[in-house]
C-alpha positions as CSV (number, residue, x, y, z in Angstrom):
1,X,158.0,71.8,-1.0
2,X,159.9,69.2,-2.8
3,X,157.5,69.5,-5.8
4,X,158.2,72.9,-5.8
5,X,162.0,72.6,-5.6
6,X,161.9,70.3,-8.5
7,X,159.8,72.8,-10.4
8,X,162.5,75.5,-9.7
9,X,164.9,73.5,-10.6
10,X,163.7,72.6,-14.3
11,X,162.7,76.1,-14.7
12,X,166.4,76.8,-13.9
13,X,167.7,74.0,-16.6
14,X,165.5,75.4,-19.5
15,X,166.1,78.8,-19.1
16,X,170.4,77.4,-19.0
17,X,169.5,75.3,-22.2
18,X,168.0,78.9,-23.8
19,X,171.1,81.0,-22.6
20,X,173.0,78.5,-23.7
21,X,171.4,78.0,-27.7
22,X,171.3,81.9,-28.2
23,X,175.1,82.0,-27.1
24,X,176.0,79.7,-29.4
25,X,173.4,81.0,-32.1
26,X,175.0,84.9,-31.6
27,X,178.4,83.8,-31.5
28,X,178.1,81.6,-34.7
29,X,175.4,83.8,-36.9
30,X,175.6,87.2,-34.8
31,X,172.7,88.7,-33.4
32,X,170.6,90.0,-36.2
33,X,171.0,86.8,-38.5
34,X,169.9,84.5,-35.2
35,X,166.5,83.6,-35.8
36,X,164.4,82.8,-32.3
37,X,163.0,79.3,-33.9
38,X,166.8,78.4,-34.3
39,X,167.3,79.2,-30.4
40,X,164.7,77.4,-29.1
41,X,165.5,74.4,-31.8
42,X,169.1,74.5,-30.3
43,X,167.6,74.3,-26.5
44,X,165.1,71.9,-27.2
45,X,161.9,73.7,-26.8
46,X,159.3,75.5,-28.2
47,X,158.8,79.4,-29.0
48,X,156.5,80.1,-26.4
49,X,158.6,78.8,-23.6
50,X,161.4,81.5,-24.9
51,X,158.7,84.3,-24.7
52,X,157.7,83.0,-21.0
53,X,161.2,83.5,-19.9
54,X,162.4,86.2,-21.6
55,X,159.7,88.1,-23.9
56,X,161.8,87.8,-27.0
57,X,164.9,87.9,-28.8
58,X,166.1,91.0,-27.2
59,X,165.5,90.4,-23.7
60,X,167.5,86.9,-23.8
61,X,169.9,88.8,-25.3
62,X,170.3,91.2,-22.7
63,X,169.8,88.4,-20.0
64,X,173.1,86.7,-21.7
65,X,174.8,89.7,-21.4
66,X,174.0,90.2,-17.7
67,X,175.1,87.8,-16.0
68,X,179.3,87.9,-17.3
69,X,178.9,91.8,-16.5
70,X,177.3,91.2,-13.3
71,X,180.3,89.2,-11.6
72,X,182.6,91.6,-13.2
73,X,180.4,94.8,-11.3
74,X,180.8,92.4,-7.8
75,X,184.7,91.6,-9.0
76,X,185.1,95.2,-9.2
77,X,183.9,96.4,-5.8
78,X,185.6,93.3,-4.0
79,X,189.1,94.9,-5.5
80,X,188.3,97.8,-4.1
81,X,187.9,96.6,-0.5
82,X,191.3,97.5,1.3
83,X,191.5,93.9,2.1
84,X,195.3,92.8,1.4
85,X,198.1,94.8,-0.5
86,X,198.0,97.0,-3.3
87,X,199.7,94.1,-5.4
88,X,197.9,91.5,-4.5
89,X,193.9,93.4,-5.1
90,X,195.5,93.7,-8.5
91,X,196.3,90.5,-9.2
92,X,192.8,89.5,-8.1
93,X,191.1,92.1,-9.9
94,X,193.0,91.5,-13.3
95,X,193.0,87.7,-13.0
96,X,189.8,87.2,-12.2
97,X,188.9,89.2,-14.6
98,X,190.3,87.1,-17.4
99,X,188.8,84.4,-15.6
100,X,185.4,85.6,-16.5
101,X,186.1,86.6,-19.8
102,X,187.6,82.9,-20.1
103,X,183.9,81.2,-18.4
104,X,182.2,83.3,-21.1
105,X,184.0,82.7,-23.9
106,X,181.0,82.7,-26.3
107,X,179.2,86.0,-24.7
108,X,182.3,87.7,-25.2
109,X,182.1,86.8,-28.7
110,X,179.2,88.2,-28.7
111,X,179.6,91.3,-27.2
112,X,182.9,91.8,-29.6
113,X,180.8,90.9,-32.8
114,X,178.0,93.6,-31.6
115,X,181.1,96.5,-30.5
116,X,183.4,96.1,-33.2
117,X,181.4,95.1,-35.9
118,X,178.4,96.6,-38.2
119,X,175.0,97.6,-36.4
120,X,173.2,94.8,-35.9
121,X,170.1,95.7,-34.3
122,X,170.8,94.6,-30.7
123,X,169.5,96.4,-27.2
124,X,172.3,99.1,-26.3
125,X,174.3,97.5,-23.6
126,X,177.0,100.0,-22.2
127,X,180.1,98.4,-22.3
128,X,182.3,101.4,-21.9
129,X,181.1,102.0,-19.3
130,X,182.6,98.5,-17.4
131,X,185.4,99.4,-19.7
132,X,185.9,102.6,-17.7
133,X,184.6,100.7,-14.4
134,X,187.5,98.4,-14.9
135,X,190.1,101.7,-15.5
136,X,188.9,103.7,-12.3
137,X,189.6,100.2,-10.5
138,X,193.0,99.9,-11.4
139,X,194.0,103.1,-11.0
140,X,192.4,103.1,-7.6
141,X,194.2,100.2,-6.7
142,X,197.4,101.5,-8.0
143,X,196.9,105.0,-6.1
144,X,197.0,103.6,-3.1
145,X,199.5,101.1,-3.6
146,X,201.8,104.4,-4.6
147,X,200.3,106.1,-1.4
148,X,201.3,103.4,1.0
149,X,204.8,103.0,-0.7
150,X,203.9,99.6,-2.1
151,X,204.7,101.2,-5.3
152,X,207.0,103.7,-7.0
153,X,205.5,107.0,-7.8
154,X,204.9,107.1,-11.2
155,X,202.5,108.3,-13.9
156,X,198.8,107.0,-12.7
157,X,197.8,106.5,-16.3
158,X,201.2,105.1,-17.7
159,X,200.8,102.2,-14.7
160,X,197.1,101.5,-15.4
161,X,197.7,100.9,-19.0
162,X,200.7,98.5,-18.1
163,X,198.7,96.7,-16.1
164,X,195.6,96.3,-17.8
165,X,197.6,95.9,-21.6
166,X,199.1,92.3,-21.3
167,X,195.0,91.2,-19.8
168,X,193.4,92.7,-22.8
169,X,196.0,91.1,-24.7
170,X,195.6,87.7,-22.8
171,X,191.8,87.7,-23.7
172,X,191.8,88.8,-26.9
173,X,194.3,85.8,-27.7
174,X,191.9,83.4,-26.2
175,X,189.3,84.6,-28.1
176,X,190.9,84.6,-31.7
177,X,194.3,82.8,-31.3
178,X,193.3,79.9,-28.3
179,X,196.2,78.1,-29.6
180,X,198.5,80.8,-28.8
181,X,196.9,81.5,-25.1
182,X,198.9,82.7,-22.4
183,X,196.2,80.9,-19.9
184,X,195.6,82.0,-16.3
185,X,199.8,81.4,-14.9
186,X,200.7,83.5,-18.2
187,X,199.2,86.4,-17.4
188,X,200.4,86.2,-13.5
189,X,203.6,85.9,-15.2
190,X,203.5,88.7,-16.9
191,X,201.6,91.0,-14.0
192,X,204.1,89.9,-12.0
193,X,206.7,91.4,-14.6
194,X,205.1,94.5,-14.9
195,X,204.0,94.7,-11.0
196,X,207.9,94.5,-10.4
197,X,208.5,97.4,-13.2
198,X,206.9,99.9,-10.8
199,X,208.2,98.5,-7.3
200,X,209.7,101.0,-5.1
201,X,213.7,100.9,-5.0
202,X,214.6,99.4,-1.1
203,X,218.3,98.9,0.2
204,X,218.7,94.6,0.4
205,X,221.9,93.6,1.9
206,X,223.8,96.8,1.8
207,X,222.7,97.3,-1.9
208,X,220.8,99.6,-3.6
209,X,217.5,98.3,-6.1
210,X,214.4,96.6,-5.7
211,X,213.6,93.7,-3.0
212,X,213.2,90.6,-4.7
């Protein structure tokens, strides 16, 4: 058994060390100017320990760009659990959110590089489609919240863009301006800004505006 386990466990290193040369080899180069010799030189091993793992260029590419969207897809459904208040599912969702983009800096490099930029040859991946994933979340979140009188009632699409503006913002900063990064309390800051935009009017002490 403990043979075994240690077996596992290497497996599980090499194929980090493999994930971890093609990030860097995509982000750097981009996708079609990585060459799978330059990968494998990066991790430390040979060609045909790549293929054993992953068949080829495109399938450790595709690997790479699983896992990131695969804690967003279980981020996602979590937020939509009706555990806790409207506000505060949002603030998980969103910062968490940038959390993820933050842990995969490199991948999301990536992903931009192979969106934005010129065909490069890759496997489709659908990223509108967590784009829109992340959307139907929000406004979800925020339809109850205005159904429940957590929030004011307000245009559904005007509040999901205020919301999910100052993240995008946020990550695209940490991705081309780090220097300039807002970081995790930032963007809470600014949520919380925005969160307070849309809060219902109460009466506090005799007077008329929102609860602070």
């Amino acid at each position: 058994m403990a043979k075994r386990e240690r077996k596992e466990a290497e497996a599980g290193e090499v194929r980090k060390r493999l994930l971890s040369g093609a990030t860097e080899m995509f982000a750097s180069k981009g996708y079609a100017a990585a060459t799978v010799r330059e990968i494998v030189e990066r991790a430390g091993v040979t060609k045909p320990v790549l293929y054993y793992y992953f068949g080829s260029k495109e399938g450790i590419y595709l690997d790479l760009m699983r896992e990131p969207f695969s804690k967003f897809a279980a981020l996602v459904e979590e937020a939509l659990l009706p555990a806790g208040s409207a506000r505060e599912r949002l603030f998980r969702l969103c910062l968490r959110a940038y959390d993820i983009f933050v842990e995969n800096l490199d991948a999301a490099r990536v992903m931009y590089s192979i969106y934005y930029g010129p065909p490069q040859g890759a496997p489709f991946v659908d990223f509108d489609a967590y784009h829109h994933r992340f959307q139907e979340a929000v406004l979800q979140v925020l339809r109850e919240g205005i159904r429940d009188g957590e929030f004011r009632r307000v245009d559904l699409y005007d509040a999901m863009w205020a919301v999910i503006g100052p993240v995008n913002v946020a990550m695209e900063v940490e991705l081309c301006h780090p220097k300039q990064s807002l970081g995790r309390d930032g963007v809470r800051r600014v949520l919380e800004l925005v969160l307070e935009g849309i809060a219902p009017d109460r009466k506090d002490n005799g007077e008329k505006g929102r609860k602070r």
